[in-house]
Each structure stands twice: as structure tokens, then as C-alpha cells.
C-alpha positions in Angstrom: 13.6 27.9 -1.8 17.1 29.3 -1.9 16.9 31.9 0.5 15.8 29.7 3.0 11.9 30.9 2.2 9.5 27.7 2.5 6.0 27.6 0.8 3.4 25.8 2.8 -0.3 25.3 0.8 -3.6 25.5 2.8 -6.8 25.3 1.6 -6.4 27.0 -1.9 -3.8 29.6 -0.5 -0.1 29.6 -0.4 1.5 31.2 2.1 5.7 32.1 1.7 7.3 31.7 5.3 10.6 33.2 5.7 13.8 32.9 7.6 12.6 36.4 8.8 9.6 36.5 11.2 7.1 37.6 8.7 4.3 35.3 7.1 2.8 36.8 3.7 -0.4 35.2 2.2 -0.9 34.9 -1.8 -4.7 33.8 -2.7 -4.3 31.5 -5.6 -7.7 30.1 -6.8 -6.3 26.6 -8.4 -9.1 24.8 -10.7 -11.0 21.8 -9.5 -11.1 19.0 -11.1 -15.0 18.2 -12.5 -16.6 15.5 -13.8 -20.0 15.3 -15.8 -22.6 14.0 -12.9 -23.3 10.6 -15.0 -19.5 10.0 -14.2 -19.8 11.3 -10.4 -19.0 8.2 -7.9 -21.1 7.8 -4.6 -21.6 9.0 -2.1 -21.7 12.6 -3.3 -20.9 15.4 -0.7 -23.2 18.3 0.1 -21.1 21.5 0.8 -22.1 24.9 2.1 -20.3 28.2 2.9 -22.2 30.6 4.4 -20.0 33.9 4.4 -20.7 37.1 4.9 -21.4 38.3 1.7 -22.4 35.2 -0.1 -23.5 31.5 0.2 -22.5 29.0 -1.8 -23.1 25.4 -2.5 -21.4 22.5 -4.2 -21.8 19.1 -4.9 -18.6 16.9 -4.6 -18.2 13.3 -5.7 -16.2 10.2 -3.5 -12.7 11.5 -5.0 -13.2 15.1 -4.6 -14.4 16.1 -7.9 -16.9 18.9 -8.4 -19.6 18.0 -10.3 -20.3 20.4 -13.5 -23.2 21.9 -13.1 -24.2 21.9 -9.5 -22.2 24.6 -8.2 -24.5 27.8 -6.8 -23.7 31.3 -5.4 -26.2 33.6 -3.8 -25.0 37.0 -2.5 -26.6 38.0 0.8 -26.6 41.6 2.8 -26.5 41.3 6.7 -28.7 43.4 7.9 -28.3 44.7 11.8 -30.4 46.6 14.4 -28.8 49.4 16.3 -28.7 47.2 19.3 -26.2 44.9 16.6 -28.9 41.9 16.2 
């Protein structure tokens, strides 16, 4: 960038770095590539986030492609005691 800015990518996010010490963080939800799963190559990848609100689950082929289809979100609620278990 011009003004000495430089833009650094990280899982899905871009973050701007500046010649200033200050770091700013723009979400940017970028499309996956899919494939139709009679297309998918082996081995397949399992993946799970478990967040705090939600867990998800999607199936990923050899080169990284999501496969159409297979892709699940559950939202959750955690539930604590007063004691905080």
C-alpha cells in the first residue's frame, strides 16, 4: 500500500498493519470453493468447531474443497451453575 500500510490474510480475516502501532481487523467471509461429493477426492476431512454459541461441521475433500451438501450448524446455550461449572 502507498502509505506504507501492509495487509496480511489469516484464516478468512484481513488485518491492515500500519506504519503506526495500531493493528485493525476486517472479517471478510471469502467463498469456498465446493465440489458435488461424486467429484470429492480422498481422503475427505472431518472438521468441527465447537464455539460458544454454535457447532459446526464440514466435510472437506484432499484439495480443500467443501463438499455441497455436508456442511451443518447447531446453535448451543452454555449453561453454568453459580459455582461457574
Amino acid at each position: 500500500m502507498q502509505n506504507g500500510n501492509k495487509v496480511v490474510m489469516d484464516q478468512g480475516a484481513i488485518y491492515i498493519r500500519s506504519a503506526k502501532p495500531a493493528v485493525r481487523k476486517i472479517n471478510l467471509k471469502l467463498p469456498l470453493p465446493t465440489i458435488p461429493s461424486n467429484r470429492a477426492e480422498d481422503p475427505l476431512i472431518l472438521t468441527i468447531d465447537i464455539g460458544t454459541s454454535s457447532v459446526r461441521t464440514a466435510l472437506f475433500d484432499r484439495l480443500g474443497r467443501a463438499v455441497e451438501g455436508l456442511e451443518v450448524r447447531q446453535a448451543h446455550e452454555i449453561r453454568t451453575t453459580g459455582e461457574g461449572a
